[in-house]
C-alpha positions, 0 to 999 in steps of 0.5 A: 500500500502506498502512503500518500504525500502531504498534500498542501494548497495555496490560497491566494488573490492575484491582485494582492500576494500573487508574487508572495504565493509563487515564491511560497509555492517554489520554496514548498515545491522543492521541500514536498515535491510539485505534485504535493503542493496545489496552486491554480496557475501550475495545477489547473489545465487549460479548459478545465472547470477551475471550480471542480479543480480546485474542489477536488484540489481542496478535498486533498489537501492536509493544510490549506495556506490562506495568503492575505495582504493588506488589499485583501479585504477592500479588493473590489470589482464593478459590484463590490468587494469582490469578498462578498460575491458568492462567486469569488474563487477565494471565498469559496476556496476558504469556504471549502476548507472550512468545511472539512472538520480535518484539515488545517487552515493557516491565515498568513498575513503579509505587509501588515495586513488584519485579520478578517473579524468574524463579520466579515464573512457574514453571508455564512456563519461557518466561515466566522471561524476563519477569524478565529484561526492562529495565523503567521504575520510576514513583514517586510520579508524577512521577519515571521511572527505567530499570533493567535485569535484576539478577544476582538476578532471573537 
């Protein structure tokens, strides 16, 4: 019987930490191997259907890494903010994940970027569990920090 590898999945907004997922994803590939680690732009194929891959990419994975800079939250489109489209591949991403009681999820904010509150994801209550997630704070590149979940994100 073989073991299967420890899976890992890349959670990112292109407008935001596209540079800092790619450089995540090299550093990770190269520990873990390229089949072990998930991230749309290397995995999904031309003319697949991006939802069902990274559905079945999500199902797989032990650890899902949420990359979050400081535009995260305001990034908008003609509708809105783009967070608060049922569509938006980030939350539903973050959607799947939370919905699996056995998989780790790891918010790592970049550049001074916040935690969402637990109002942020208001359309679900279950996604209100991201906020209260420890997370990894990168500054400038070079300096790392854990933090866990504040009474005010609660």
């Amino acid at each position: 019987m073989t073991q299967q590898s420890f899976q890992i999945f890349i959670n990112y907004r292109r407008t935001d930490t596209a540079a800092y997922a790619g450089r995540i994803f090299d550093r990770l590939k190269s520990t873990y191997g390229h089949e072990s680690v998930f991230m749309d732009i290397t995995h999904i194929e031309l003319g697949m259907d991006f939802t069902v891959a990274v559905h079945e990419a999500v199902e797989r994975c032990d650890l899902c890494l949420c990359l979050i800079g400081r535009d995260w939250l305001k990034t908008e489109d003609d509708e809105g903010r783009r967070l608060d489209h049922p569509g938006d591949h980030v939350r539903i991403e973050i959607g799947a994940a939370l919905a699996r009681d056995d998989i780790r999820l790891l918010p790592v904010l970049f550049e001074g970027a916040q935690m969402p509150d637990r109002k942020t994801f208001r359309a679900n209550s279950r996604r209100s569990l991201f906020a209260t997630r420890s997370r990894c704070q990168i500054g400038d590149g070079t300096t790392t920090s854990r933090s866990s979940p504040t009474s005010s994100t609660e």
